[in-house]
C-alpha positions as CSV (number, residue, x, y, z in Angstrom):
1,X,1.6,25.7,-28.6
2,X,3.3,26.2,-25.4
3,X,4.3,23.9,-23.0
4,X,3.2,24.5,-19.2
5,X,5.6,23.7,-16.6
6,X,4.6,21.4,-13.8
7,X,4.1,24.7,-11.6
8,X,1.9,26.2,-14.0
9,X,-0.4,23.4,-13.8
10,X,-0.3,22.8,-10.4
11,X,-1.3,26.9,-9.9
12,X,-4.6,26.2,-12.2
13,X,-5.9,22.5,-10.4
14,X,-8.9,23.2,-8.5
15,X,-8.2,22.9,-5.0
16,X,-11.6,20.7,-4.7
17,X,-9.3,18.5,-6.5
18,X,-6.3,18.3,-4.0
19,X,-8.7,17.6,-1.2
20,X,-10.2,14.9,-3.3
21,X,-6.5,13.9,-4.6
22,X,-5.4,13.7,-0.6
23,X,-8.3,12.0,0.5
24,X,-7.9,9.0,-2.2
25,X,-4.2,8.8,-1.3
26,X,-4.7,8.9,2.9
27,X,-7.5,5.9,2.0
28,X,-4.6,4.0,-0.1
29,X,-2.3,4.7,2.3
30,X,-4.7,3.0,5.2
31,X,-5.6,-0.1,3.3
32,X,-1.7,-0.4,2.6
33,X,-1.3,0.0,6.5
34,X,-4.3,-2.5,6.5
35,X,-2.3,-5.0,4.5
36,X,1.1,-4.4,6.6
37,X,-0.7,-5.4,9.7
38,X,-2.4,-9.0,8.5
39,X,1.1,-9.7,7.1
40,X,2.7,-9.2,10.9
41,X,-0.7,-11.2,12.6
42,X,0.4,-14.0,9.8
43,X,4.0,-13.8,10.9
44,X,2.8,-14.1,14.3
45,X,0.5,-17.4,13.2
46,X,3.5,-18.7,11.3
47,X,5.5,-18.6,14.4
48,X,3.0,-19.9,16.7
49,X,2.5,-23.0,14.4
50,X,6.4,-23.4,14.6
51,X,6.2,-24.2,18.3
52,X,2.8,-26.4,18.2
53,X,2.3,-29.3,16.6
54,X,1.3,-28.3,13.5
55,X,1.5,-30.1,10.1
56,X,4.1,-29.0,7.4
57,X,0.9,-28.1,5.0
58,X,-0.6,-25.6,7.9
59,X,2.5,-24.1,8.0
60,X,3.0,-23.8,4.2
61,X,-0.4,-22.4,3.5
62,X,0.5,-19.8,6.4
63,X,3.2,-18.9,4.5
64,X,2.4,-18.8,1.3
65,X,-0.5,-16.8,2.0
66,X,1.7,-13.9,4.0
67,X,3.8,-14.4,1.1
68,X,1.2,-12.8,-0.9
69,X,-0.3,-10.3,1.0
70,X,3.3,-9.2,1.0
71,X,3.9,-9.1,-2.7
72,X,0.1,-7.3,-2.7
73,X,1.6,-5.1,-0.4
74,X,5.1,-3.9,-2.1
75,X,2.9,-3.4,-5.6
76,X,0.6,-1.6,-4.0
77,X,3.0,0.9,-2.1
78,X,4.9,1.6,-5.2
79,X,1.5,2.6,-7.4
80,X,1.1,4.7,-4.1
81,X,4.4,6.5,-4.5
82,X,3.8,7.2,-8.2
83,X,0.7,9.0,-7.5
84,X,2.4,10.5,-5.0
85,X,4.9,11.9,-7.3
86,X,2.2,12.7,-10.1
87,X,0.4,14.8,-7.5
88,X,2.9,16.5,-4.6
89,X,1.3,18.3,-1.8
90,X,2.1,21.3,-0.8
C-alpha cells in the first residue's frame, strides 16, 4: 500500500471541510483573544487593588485567578498551533 504525501491529501479534502476546518480555528482563536483580554482587565484589578486599600487575600485571589486564566490561555494557544499545523491554509 502506498503512502500519500501530505499534498496528496490535502488535494482530495473536501473544501466544505476547510471552510468548516477555518471556521473552528477563527472561533478558537476568538475565545483565546477572549481569554487574553480578562487576563489584562485582571492585571488592571490587580493594580488598582495595589494603590487602595485592599486586603493581602483580595489581592491574592486577584492574582491567583489571572494566574490561571493565563495558564488556560498558553495551553490553549498551543492546541491552537497544533491544529494549525495539522490543517495549513492555503
Amino acid at each position: 500500500m502506498k503512502i500519500k504525501s501530505r499534498s496528496q491529501r490535502e488535494a482530495r479534502r473536501p473544501r466544505e471541510l476547510d471552510k468548516r476546518v477555518n471556521d473552528a480555528l477563527t472561533d478558537l482563536n476568538a475565545y483565546a483573544l477572549t481569554l487574553d483580554i480578562e487576563c489584562h482587565r485582571l492585571d488592571d484589578r490587580v493594580l488598582e487593588l495595589a494603590q487602595q486599600d485592599s486586603s493581602a487575600s483580595e489581592r491574592r485571589a486577584v492574582v491567583q485567578k489571572r494566574d490561571e486564566i493565563a495558564d488556560e490561555l498558553s495551553a490553549f494557544r498551543q492546541v491552537i498551533s497544533e491544529l494549525q499545523q495539522q490543517f495549513p491554509q492555503g
